[in-house]
N, C-alpha and C positions, 0 to 999 in steps of 0.2 A: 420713551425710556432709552437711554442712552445703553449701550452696546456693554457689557460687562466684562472686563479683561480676563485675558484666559489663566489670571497667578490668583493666587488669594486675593481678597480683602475684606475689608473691616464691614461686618455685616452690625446689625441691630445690638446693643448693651453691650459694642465694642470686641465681640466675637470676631477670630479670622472664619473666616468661609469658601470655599471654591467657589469662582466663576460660574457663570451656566454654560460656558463652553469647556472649560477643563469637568465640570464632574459630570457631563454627556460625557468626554472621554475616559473618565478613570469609570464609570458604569460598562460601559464598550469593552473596556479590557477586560474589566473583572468579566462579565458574562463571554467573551470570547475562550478567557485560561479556561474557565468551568466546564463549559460544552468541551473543549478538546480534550479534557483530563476525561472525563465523564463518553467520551464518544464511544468508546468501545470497551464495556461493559463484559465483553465473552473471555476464557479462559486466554491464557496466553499462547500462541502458537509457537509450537517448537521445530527446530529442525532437523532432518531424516537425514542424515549422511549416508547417500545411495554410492557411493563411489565403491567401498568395499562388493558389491553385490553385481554393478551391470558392466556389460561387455566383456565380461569373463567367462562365460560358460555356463552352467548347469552346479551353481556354488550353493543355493540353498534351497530351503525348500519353506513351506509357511510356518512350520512348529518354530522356526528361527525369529520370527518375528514377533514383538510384544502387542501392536496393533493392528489392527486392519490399514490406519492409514499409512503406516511405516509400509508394508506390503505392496500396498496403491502406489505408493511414491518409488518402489523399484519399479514399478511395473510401467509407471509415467516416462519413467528415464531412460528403458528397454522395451519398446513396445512389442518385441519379436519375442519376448519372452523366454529365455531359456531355461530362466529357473520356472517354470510350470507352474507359474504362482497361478492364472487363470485357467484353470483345467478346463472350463466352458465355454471360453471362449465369448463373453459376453464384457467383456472388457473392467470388469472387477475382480481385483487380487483377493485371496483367501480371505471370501465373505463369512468364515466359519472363527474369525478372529476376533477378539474383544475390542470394546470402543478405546477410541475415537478412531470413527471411521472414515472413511472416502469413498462416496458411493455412484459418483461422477464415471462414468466409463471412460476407458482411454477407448480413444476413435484407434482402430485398426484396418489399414486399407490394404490387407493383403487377408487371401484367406485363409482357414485353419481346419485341419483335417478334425473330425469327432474327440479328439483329445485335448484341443484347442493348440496343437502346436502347428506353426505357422509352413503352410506349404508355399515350396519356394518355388517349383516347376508348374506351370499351369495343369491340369487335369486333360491326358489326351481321351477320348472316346474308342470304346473298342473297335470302331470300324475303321477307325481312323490308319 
């Protein structure tokens, strides 16, 4: 069977028809658009303009914030924490806040006194 051009032609009762190599390709495409339209199916992600909130000091506190994940996202940006968003020190911002949340701890490599504010002198020993 000779090789079928990849444009139209004249199939059976004088019909145009695609190719076997062009409608392999317009099949490819259509199922490619669909899976990527279709890939992500979860709500839409918005974004947390943390600017107003970190490396400024002690500017809010968590009543200010509408989610848990708004809270997480200053506290990802300031991990030293000065707004006190993680009072325990377990690396989740004010987990007492409505969804959508972020429940991913920020890693913290410094440590924090019982209040979870960050101590910045190491701990001498009394004998010391």
């Amino acid at each position: 069977m000779p090789d079928q051009p990849r444009t139209l032609h004249k199939g059976p009762g004088g019909r145009l028809r695609l190719g076997r190599r062009t409608a392999i390709v317009v099949v490819s495409v259509i199922a490619s658009v669909t899976l990527t339209a279709c890939g992500d199916n979860g709500p839409p992600k918005r974004a947390f303009d943390v600017a107003p909130y970190v490396h400024k000091g002690h500017v809010v506190n968590c009543d200010v914030f509408k989610t848990q994940a708004d809270a997480q996202a200053v506290l990802r940006a300031d991990a030293l924490d000065p707004n006190a968003l993680d009072r325990d020190g377990d690396g989740i911002a004010c987990p007492s806040r409505p969804e959508p949340t972020d429940k991913k701890p920020v890693h913290r490599d410094f440590m924090t006194d019982k209040d979870g504010a960050p101590v910045i002198e190491p701990l001498r020993s009394p004998s010391a």
